[in-house]
C-alpha positions in Angstrom: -8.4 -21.0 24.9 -5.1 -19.7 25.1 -2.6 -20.5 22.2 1.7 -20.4 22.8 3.2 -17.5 20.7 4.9 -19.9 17.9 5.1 -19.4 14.3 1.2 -20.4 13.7 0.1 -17.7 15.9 2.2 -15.1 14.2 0.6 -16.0 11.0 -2.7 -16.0 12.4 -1.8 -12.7 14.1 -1.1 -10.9 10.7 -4.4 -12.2 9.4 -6.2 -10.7 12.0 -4.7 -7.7 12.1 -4.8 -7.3 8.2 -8.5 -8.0 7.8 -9.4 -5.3 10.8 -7.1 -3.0 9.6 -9.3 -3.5 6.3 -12.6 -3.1 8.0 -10.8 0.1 9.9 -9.5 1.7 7.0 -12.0 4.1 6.3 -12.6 5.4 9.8 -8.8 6.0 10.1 -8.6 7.7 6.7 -10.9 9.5 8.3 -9.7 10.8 11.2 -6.7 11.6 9.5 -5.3 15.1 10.5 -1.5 14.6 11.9 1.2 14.7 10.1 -0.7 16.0 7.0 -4.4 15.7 6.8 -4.0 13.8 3.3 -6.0 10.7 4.4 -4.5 7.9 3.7 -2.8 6.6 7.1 -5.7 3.9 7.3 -4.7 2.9 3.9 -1.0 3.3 4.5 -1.3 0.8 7.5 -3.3 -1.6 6.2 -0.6 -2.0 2.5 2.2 -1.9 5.3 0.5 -5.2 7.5 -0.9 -7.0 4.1 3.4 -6.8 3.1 4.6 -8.4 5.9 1.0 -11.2 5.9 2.6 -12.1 2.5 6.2 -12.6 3.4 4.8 -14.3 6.5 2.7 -16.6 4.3 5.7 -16.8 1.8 8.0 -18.4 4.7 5.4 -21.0 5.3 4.8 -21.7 1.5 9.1 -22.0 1.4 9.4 -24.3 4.1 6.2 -26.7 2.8 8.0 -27.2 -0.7 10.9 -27.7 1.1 13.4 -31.1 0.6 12.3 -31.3 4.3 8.7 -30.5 4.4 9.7 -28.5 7.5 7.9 -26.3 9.0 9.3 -22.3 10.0 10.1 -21.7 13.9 9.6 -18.1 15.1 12.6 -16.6 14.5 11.9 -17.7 10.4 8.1 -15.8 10.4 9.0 -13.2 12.8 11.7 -12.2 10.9 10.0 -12.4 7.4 6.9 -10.7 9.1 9.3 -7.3 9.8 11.4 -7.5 6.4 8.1 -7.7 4.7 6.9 -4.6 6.5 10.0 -2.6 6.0 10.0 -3.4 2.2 6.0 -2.7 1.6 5.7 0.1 4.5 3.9 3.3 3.5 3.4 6.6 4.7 4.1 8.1 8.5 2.5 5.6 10.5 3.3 2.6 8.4 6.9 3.3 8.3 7.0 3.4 12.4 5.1 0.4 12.5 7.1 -1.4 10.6 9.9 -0.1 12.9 7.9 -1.3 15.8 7.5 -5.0 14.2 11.4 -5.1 13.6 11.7 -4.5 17.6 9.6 -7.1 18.5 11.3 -9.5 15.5 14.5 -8.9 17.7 13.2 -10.2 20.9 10.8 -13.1 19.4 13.7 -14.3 16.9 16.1 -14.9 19.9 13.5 -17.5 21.3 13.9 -17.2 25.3 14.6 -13.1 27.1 18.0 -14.9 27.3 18.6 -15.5 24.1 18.5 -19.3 24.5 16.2 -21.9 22.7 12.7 -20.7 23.1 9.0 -21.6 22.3 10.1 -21.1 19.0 12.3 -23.5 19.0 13.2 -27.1 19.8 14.2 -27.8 23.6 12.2 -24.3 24.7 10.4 -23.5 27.7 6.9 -21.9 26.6 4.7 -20.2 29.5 6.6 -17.8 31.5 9.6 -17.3 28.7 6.9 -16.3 26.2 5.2 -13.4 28.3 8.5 -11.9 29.6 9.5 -12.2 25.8 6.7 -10.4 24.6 7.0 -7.4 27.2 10.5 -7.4 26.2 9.6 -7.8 22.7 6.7 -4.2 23.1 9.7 -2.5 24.8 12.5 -3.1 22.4 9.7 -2.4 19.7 9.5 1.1 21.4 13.0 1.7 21.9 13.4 1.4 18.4 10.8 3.3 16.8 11.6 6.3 19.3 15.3 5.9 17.6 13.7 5.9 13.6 11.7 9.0 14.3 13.4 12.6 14.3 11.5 14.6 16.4 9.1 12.3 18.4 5.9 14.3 19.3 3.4 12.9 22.2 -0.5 12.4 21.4 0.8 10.2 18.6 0.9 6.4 17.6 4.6 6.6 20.0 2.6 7.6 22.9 0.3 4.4 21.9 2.8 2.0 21.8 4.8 3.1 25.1 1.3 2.5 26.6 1.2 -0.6 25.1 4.5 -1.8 26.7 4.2 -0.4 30.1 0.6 -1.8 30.3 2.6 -5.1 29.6 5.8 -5.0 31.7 3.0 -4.8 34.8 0.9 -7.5 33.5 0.9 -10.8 34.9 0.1 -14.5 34.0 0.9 -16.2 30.6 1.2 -14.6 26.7 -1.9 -14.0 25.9 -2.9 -12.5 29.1 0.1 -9.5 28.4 -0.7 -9.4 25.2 -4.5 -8.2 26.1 -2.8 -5.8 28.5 -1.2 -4.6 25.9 -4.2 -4.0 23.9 -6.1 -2.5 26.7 -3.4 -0.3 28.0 -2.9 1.4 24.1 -6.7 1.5 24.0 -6.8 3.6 26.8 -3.9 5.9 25.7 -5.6 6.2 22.4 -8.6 8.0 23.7 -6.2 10.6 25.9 -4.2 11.5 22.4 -6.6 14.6 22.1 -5.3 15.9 25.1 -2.0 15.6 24.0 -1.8 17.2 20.7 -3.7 20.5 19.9 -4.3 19.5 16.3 -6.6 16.1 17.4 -8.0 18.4 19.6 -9.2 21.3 17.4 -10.1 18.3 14.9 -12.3 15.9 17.9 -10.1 13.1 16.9 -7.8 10.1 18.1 -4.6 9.9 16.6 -5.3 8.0 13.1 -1.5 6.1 13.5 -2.5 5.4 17.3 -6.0 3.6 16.1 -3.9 1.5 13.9 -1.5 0.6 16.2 -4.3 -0.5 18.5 -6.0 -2.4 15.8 -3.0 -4.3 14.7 -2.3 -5.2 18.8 -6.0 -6.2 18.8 -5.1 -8.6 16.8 -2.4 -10.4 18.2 -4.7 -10.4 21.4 -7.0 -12.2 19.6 -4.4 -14.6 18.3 -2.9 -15.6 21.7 -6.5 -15.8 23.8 -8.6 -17.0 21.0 -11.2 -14.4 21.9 -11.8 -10.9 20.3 -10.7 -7.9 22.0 -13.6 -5.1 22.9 -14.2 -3.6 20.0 -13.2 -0.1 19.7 -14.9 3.1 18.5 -12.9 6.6 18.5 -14.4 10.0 17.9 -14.8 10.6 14.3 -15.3 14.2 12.5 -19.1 15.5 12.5 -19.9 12.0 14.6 -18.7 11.9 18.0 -17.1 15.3 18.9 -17.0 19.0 17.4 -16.0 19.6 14.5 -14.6 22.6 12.8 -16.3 24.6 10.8 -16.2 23.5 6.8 -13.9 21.0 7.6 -15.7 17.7 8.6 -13.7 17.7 11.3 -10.0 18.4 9.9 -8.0 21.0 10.9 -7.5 22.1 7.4 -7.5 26.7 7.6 -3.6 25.9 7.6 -3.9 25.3 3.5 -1.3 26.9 1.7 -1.6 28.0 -1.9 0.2 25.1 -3.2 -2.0 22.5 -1.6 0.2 21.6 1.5 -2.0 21.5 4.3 -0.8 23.6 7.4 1.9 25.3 4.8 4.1 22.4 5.2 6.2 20.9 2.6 4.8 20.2 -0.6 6.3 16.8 -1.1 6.3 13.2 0.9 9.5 11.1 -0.1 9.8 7.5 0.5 12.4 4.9 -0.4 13.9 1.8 0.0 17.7 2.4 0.9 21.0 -0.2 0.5 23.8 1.4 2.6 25.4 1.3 5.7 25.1 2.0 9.5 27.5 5.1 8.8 25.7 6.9 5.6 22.3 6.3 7.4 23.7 8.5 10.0 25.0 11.4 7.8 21.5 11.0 5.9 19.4 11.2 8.9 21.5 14.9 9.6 20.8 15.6 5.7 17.3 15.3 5.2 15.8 16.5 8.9 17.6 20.2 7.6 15.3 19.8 4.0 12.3 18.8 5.3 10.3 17.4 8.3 8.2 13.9 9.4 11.4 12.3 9.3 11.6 8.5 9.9 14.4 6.0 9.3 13.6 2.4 9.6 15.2 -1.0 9.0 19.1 -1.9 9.7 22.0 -4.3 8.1 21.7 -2.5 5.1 18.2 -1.9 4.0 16.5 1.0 5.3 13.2 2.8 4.4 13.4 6.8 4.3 10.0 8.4 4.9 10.5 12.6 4.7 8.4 15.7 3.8 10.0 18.0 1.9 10.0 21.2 -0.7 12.7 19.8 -2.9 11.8 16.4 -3.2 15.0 16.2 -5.7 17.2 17.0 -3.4 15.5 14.5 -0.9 15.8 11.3 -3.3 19.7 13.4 -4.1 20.8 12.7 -0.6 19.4 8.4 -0.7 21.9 8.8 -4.1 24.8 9.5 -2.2 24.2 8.0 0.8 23.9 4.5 -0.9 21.2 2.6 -3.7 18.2 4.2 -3.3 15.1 2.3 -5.0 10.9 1.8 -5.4 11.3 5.6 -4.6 7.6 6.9 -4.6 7.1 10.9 -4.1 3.5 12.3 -3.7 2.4 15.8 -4.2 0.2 16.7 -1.4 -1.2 19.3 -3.7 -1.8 17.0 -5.9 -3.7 14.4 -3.4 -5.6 17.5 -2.1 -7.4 18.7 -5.5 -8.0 14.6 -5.8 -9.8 14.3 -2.8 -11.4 18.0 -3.0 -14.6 18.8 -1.6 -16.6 21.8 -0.3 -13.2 22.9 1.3 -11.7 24.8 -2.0 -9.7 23.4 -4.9 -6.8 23.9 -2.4 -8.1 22.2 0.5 -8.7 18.3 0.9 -12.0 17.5 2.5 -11.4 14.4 5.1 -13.2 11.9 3.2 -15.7 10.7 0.5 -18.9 9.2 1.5 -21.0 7.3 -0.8 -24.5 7.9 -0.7 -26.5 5.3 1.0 -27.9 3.0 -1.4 -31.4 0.9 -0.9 -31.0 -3.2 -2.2 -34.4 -2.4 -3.1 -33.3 0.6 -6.1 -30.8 0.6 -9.1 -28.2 3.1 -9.7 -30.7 5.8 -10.9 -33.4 5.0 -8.5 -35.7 3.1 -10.1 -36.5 -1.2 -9.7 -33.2 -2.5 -9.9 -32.7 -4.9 -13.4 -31.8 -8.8 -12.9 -28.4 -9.2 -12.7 -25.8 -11.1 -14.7 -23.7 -13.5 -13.3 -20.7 -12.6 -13.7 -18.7 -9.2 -15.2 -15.5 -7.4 -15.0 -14.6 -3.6 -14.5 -11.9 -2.7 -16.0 -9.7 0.9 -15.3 -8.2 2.2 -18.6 -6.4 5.5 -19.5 -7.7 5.9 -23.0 -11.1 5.6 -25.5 -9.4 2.9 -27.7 -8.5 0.4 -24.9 -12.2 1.6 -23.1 -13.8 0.4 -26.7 -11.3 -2.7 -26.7 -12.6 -3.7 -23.4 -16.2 -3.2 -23.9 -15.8 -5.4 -27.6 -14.6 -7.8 -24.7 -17.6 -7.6 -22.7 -16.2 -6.2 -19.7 -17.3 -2.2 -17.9 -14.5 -0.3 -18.8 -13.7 3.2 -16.0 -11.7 5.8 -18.7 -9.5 7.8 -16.2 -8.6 11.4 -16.8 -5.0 13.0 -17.1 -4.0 13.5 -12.9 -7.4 12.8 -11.7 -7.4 8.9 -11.3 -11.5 7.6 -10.4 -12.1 7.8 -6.7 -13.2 4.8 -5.2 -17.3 6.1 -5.6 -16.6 5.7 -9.6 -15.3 2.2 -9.2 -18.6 1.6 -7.1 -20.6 3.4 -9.6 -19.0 0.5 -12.7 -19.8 -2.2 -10.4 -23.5 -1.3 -10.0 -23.6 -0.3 -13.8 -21.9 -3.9 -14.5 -25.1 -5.8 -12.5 -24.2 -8.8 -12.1 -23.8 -11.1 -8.9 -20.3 -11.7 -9.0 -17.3 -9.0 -9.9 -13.9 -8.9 -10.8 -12.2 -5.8 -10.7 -8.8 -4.6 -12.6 -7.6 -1.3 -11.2 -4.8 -1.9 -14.0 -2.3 0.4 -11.8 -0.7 0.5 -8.6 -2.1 3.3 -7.2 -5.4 2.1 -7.6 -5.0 -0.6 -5.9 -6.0 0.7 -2.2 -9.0 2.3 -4.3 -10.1 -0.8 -6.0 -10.1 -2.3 -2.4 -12.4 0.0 -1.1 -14.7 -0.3 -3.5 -14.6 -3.8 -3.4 -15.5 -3.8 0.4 -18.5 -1.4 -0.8 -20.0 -3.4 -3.7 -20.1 -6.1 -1.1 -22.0 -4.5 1.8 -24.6 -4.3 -1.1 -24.0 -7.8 -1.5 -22.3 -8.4 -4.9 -19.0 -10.8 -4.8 -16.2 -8.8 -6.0 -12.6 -9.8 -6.3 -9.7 -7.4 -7.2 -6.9 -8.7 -9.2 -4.0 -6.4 -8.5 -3.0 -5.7 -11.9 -0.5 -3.1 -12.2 -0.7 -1.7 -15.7 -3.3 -1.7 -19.0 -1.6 -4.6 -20.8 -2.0 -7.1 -17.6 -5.6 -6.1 -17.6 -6.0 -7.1 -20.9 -4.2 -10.3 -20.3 -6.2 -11.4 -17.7 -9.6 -10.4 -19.2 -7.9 -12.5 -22.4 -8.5 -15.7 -20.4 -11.5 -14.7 -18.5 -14.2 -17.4 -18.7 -17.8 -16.9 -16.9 -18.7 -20.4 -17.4 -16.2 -21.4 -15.2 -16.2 -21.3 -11.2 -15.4 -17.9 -9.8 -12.9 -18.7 -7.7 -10.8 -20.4 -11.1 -12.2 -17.6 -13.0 -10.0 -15.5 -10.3 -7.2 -17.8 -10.3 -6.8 -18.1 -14.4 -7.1 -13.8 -14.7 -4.6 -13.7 -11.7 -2.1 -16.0 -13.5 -2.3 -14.4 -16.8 -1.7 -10.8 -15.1 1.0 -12.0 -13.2 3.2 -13.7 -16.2 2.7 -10.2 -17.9 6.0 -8.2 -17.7 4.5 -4.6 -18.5 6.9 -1.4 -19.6 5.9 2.5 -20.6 7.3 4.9 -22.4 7.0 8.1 -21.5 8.4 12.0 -21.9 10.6 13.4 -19.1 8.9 17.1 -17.9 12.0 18.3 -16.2 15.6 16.8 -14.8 15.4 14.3 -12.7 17.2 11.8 -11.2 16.4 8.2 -11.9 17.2 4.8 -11.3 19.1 4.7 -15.0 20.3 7.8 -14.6 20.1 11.8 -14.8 17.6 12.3 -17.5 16.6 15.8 -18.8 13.4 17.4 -20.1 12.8 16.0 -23.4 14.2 12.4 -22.9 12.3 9.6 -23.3 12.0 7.2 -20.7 11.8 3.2 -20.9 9.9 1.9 -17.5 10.1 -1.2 -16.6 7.6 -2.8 -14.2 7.9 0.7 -12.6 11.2 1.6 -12.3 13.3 3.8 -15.3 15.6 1.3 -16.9 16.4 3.4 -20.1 17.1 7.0 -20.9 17.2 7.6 -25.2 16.6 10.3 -27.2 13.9 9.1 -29.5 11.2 6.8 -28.8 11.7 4.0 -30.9 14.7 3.2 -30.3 13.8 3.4 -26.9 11.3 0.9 -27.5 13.6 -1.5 -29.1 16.5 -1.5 -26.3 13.2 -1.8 -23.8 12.1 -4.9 -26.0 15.1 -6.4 -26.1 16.4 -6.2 -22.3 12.3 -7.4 -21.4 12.6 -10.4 -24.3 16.3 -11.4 -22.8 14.3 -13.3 -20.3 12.0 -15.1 -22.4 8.7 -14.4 -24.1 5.7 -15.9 -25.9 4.0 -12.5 -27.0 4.2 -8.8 -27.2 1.6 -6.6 -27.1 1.7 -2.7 -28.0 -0.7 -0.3 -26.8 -0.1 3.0 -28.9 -0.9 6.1 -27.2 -3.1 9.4 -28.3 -0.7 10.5 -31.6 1.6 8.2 -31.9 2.1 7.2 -35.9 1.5 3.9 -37.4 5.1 3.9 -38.7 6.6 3.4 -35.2 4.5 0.5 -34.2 5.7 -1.1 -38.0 8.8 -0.5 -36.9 8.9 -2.1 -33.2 7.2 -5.3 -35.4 9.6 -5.5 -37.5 12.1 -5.4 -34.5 10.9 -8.4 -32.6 10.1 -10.2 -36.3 13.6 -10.1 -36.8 15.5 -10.6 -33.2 13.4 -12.6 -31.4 12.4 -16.0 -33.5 8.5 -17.4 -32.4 7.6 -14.0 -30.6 3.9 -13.0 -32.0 3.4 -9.5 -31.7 0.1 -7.7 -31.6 -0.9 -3.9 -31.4 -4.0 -1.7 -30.1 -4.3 1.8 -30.4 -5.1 2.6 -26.8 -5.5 6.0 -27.3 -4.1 7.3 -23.6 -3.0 10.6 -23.5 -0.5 10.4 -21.3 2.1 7.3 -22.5 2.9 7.3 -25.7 3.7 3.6 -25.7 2.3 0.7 -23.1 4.4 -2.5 -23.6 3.4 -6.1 -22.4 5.5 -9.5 -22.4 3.7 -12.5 -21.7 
């Protein structure tokens, strides 16, 4: 039956839309050829919907521990929902639809289309005030991402959501029924996009932003009617249309030496931006002359700058002086292309992986699969030492390789390797984490149980396979490793290739770097004492234990040394050391 668009139907919205967004992903990586056939936008969507499900869930959490016990009206999870999207959008796509969830935050938060008490409120008048507000909410939502987006080009996940809103402005009856007009109307649109844009076209594709966009409006359907929308199936490479030859289906003769498909820019900027209405404006001007794919989301004072550029210095430059730029993330599209390379070239990304299909009847080699354990983890680790300190443990330890992190197959590969009924999985690094989770959802299908604890670096995964227990449930298994992970502060040390801004600083080649949970907090000259200022501005907080993972080289005498440090400073702080062995850092540091 129907339900009235309140705070419990947003929240129920973003679930839906997040766990069809996670069933979609790998048909929209796939289809991915516009901006930059790099693959990702089904992975960039789904990280930018699973933000704003969190801060949604994270107003509700607020209000239940509350003095009160209240619960949040609209305006409360309709804003969190946006503000959580602008803060965790990625890519393209994600950053516009997290432009196009501020637009409708604007309408819903205001309660009634006259900006009086609405459904969300106390005193409102549900019904017909909810589906003008939602037609109002889909246009504003356009409106708005139309403004974030440079050079708006048709065939695209814009032309979706126009659809979308003019399907709904001629819709009548209550919520739910506009909202499935909605739906249907960007359906529809989606499957003309070919026509509209020569690259989906050439490539037999929907626009991969565009099947997002529908997915996520699928779900709020869903939420408001209580039934699920048709399902929907767009052309895929080498499946449902033509595809070009030695592509799979992408568009991809366009290569340039560098990697950069089509010889566009090498680079994809993104960042989180403090400044004002004014220096936004002067930015916008700025970065559309360095690059192109320009979109600039978000408003009274936080923004989110997506751009793809050549210099992405002089990109991440221009955030510096229009305001505080930070969680600045660049990607190589080189780079990603020799990742993801295929039969295409070493210069060319092929449009996806595929896993060979695997019989329940056969092991990994083929023969009568073995009885399986329990219970194991798979752990991702950047050197031999901590691979060997993991096994000791008990757990599957995945060595990655200097600039070529495993592909999700590997991950799949440990899991079947690990054989045991129930998995947990530590990607031990952020950018793993949309990897672990598709390996996750393929370990399943061959029915093992994983769960992925989203640990961010080595020393978390070590925390939480500390405290890992197989005698106990899974679910507390999860919840104990999750914990552990989570109260591990984690820093890295590393050696500065070239100058750079940073979020300390200028550093030049030859520095050393103190990260801290991500982000460069110190610039020195030699590593130790690098270490020890890292140490100290961590242990200022509070902390029970470090631990020290030395990398590939690094002497004896420095760990001694940071020992010593925290023996002496910091009073009932145990310290314990592994030679890791990772090439890359020369120190991992971990605070519990």
């Amino acid at each position: 039956m129907p339900h009235t668009l309140d705070a419990d139907a947003v929240r129920t919205w973003c679930g839906l839309a997040l766990d069809a967004l996670g069933r979609a992903r790998a048909d929209i990586d796939a289809i991915n050829v516009y901006p930059v056939a790099d693959g990702d936008t089904g992975t960039n969507l789904y990280l930018t919907v699973e933000s704003a499900a969190r801060a949604v869930d994270a107003a509700f959490d607020g209000h239940a521990t509350s003095v009160a016990a209240s619960r949040p009206t609209l305006a409360d999870v309709v804003r969190a929902m946006a503000h959580g999207a602008l803060i965790g959008a990625r890519g393209n796509s994600g950053t516009i639809l997290a432009q196009l969830l501020r637009g409708m935050a604007d309408v819903l938060a205001d309660g009634t289309p006259d900006g009086g008490p609405g459904a969300g409120t106390p005193g409102g008048n549900p019904g017909a005030d909810e589906a003008d507000g939602l037609r109002r909410a889909l246009r504003r939502a356009v409106d708005l991402a139309y403004l974030a987006v440079a050079h708006p080009v048709e065939g695209t996940v814009l032309t979706v959501a126009v659809a979308a809103a003019e399907s709904a402005e001629r819709a009548t009856g209550g919520v739910a029924k506009v909202a499935r007009a909605a739906y249907e109307g960007a359906r529809t649109a989606l499957q003309a996009t070919p026509g509209q844009l020569d690259v989906l076209a050439r490539a037999g594709v929907v626009d991969a932003g565009g099947y997002g966009l529908v997915t996520v409006l699928g779900g709020l359907a869903q939420a408001l009617s209580g039934e699920a929308p048709a399902a929907l199936a767009p052309a895929r490479p080498g499946r449902d249309a033509p595809a070009s030859p030695g592509t799979g289906g992408q568009d991809l003769a366009g290569c340039s030496a560098d990697g950069a498909p089509d010889g566009g820019p090498a680079f994809e900027v993104i960042y989180l931006l403090e400044a004002g209405d004014t220096a936004v404006t002067a930015l916008r001007e700025r970065l559309d002359a360095l690059g192109d794919s320009l979109v600039v989301v978000g408003g009274e004072g936080l923004w989110n700058v997506h751009v793809h550029v050549d210099d992405a210095g002089a990109a991440v430059e221009a955030g510096i002086q229009a305001g505080r730029p930070y969680r600045i993330r660049i990607t190589h599209f080189g780079g990603a292309a020799v990742r993801k390379a295929g039969s295409g070239g070493p210069d060319c990304p092929s449009p996806s992986i595929v896993l060979p299909d695997q019989s329940g009847a056969q092991g990994p080699t083929g023969g009568p699969r073995a009885e399986r354990a329990p219970r194991a983890v798979v752990a991702v680790v950047p050197g031999d030492g901590l691979a060997a300190l993991c096994a000791e443990a008990g757990a599957t330890a995945v060595a990655t390789r200097p600039g070529e992190p495993p592909a999700s197959g590997e991950l799949v590969d440990a899991v079947r390797r690990a054989r045991a009924r129930e998995v947990v999985l530590l990607p031990n690094d952020t950018e793993l984490h949309h990897t672990a989770a598709a390996a996750a959802a393929e370990a399943r299908a061959e029915g093992v149980r994983v769960a992925v604890i989203p640990t961010r670096s080595a020393v978390q995964g070590i925390a939480a396979l500390a405290v890992h227990e197989p005698g106990r449930s899974f679910d507390e298994d999860v919840v104990a490793m999750t914990s552990a992970a989570g109260a591990t502060r984690y820093a890295e040390l590393a050696v500065a290739e070239r100058q750079s801004w940073t979020m300390a600083g200028v550093c030049q080649a030859g520095d050393v770097l103190g990260m801290i949970d991500g982000d460069v907090a110190v610039i020195g000259s030699e590593l130790a004492a690098t270490a020890e200022t890292v140490l100290d501005r961590m242990l200022a907080s509070g902390g029970e234990m470090v631990t020290l993972v030395l990398g590939a080289g690094l002497p004896d005498e420095v760990a001694e040394r940071l020992e010593r440090h925290v023996r002496e400073g910091h009073f009932a702080v145990d310290t314990v050391v592994y030679r890791g062995g990772q090439p890359t850092a020369p120190l991992i540091i971990g605070i519990e």
